[in-house]
C-alpha positions as CSV (number, residue, x, y, z in Angstrom):
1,X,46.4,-42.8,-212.6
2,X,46.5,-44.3,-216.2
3,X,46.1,-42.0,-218.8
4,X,43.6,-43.3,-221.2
5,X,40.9,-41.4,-222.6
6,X,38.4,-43.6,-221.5
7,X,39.6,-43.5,-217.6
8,X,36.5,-42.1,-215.4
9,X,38.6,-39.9,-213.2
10,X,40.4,-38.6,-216.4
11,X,36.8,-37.3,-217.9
12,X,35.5,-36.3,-214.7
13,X,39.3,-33.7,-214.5
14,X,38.8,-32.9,-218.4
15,X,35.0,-31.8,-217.4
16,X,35.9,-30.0,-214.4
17,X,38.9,-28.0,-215.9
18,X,36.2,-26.9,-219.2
19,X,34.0,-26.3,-216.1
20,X,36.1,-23.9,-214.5
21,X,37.4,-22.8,-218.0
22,X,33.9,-21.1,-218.7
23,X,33.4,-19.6,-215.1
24,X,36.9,-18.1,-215.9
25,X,35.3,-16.5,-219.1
26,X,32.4,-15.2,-218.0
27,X,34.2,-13.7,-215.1
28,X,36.8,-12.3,-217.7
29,X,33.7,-10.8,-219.1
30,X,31.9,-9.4,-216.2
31,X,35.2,-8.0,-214.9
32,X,35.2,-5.8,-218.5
33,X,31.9,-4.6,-218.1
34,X,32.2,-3.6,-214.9
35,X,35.6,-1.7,-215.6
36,X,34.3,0.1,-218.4
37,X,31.3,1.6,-216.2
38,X,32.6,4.8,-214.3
39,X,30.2,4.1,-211.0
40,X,31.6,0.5,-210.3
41,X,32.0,-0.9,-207.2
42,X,35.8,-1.2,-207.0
43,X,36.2,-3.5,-204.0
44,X,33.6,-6.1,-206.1
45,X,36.2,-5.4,-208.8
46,X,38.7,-6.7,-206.9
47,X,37.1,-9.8,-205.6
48,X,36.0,-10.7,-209.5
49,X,39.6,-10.5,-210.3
50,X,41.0,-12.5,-207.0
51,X,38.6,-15.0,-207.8
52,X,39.5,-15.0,-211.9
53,X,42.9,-15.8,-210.4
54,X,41.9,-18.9,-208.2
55,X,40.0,-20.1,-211.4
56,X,43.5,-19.9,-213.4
57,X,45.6,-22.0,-210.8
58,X,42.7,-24.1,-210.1
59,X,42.5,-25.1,-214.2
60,X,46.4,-24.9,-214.6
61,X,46.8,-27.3,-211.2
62,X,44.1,-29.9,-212.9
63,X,46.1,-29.8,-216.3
64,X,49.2,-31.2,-214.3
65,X,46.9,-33.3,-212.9
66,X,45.9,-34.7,-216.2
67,X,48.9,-34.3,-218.3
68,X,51.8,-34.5,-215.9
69,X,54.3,-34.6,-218.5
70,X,53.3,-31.2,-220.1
71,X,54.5,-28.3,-218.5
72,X,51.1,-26.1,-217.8
């Protein structure tokens, strides 16, 4: 894979990883909210934060995939 900016599976990567970058946001923020209220579910706690944790190692992995030469 060449690494030029223009490279159509490069942008496609870039646009995934700010993809997954958001979900991992608004997860960060539901997870908060959810915390903070004294009746919350805690096994849907839980999953947010198992799934906030795929999102991370999915974005880190595509990074690598992207920058191979920088250490993510």
């Amino acid at each position: 894979m060449t690494n030029t900016i223009g490279d159509p599976e490069r942008v496609a990567l870039q646009q995934r990883v700010v993809e997954l970058t958001v979900e991992h946001r608004d997860l960060d923020a539901v997870i908060h909210r959810l915390a903070a209220d004294p009746t919350h579910d805690q096994l849907q706690l839980v999953r947010l934060k198992r799934r906030k944790l795929l999102l991370k190692d999915q974005i880190a992995r595509l990074e690598r995939e992207i920058d191979p030469d920088v250490l993510a």
